[in-house]
C-alpha positions in Angstrom: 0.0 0.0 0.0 1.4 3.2 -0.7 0.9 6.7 1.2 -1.3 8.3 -1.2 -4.2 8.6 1.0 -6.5 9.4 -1.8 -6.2 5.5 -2.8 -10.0 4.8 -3.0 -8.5 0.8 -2.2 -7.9 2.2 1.5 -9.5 1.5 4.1 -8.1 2.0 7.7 -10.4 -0.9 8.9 -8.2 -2.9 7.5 -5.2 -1.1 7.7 -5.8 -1.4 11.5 -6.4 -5.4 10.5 -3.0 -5.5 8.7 -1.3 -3.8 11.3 -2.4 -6.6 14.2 -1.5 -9.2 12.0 1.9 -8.1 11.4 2.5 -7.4 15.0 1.0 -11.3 15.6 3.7 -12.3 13.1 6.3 -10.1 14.4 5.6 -11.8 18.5 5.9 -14.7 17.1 9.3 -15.6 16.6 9.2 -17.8 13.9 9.9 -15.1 11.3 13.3 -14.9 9.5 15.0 -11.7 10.1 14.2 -10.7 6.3 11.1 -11.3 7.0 11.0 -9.4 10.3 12.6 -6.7 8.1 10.0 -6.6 5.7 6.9 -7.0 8.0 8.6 -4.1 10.1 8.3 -1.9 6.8 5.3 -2.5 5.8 4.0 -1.6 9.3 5.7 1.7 9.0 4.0 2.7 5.6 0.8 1.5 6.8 0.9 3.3 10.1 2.2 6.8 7.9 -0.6 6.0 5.6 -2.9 5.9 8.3 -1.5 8.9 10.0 -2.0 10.8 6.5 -5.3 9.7 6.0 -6.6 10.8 9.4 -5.0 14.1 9.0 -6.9 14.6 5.8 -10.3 13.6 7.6 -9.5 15.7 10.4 -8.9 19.0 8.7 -12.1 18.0 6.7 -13.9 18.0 10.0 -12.7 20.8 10.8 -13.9 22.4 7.4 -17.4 21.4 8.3 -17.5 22.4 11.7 -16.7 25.7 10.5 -19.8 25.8 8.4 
């Protein structure tokens, strides 16, 4: 997933999703360090996509509330 939060593929119901099953993967302990690696960035992009996406909806909240 990339960071472009106007992706209409995102959703962050299941970027949340994604995000605890990396974690689940990363606890385990049966991942390769390449793996870990890989998981590890992929959480990262998801969580700035996420961040991006709720600072979009938030200043769009804020547009409304200013109606």
């Amino acid at each position: 997933m990339d960071n472009n939060v106007s992706n209409n593929d995102f959703s962050i119901e299941n970027a949340f999703t994604r995000l605890r099953e990396i974690n689940q993967q990363l606890e385990s302990q049966n991942v390769s360090l390449k793996d870990s690696i890989a998981l590890y960035s992929e959480g990262v992009n998801l969580v700035n996509t996420c961040k991006n996406y709720l600072t979009e909806v938030e200043k769009e909240i804020q547009e409304l509330s200013n109606v």
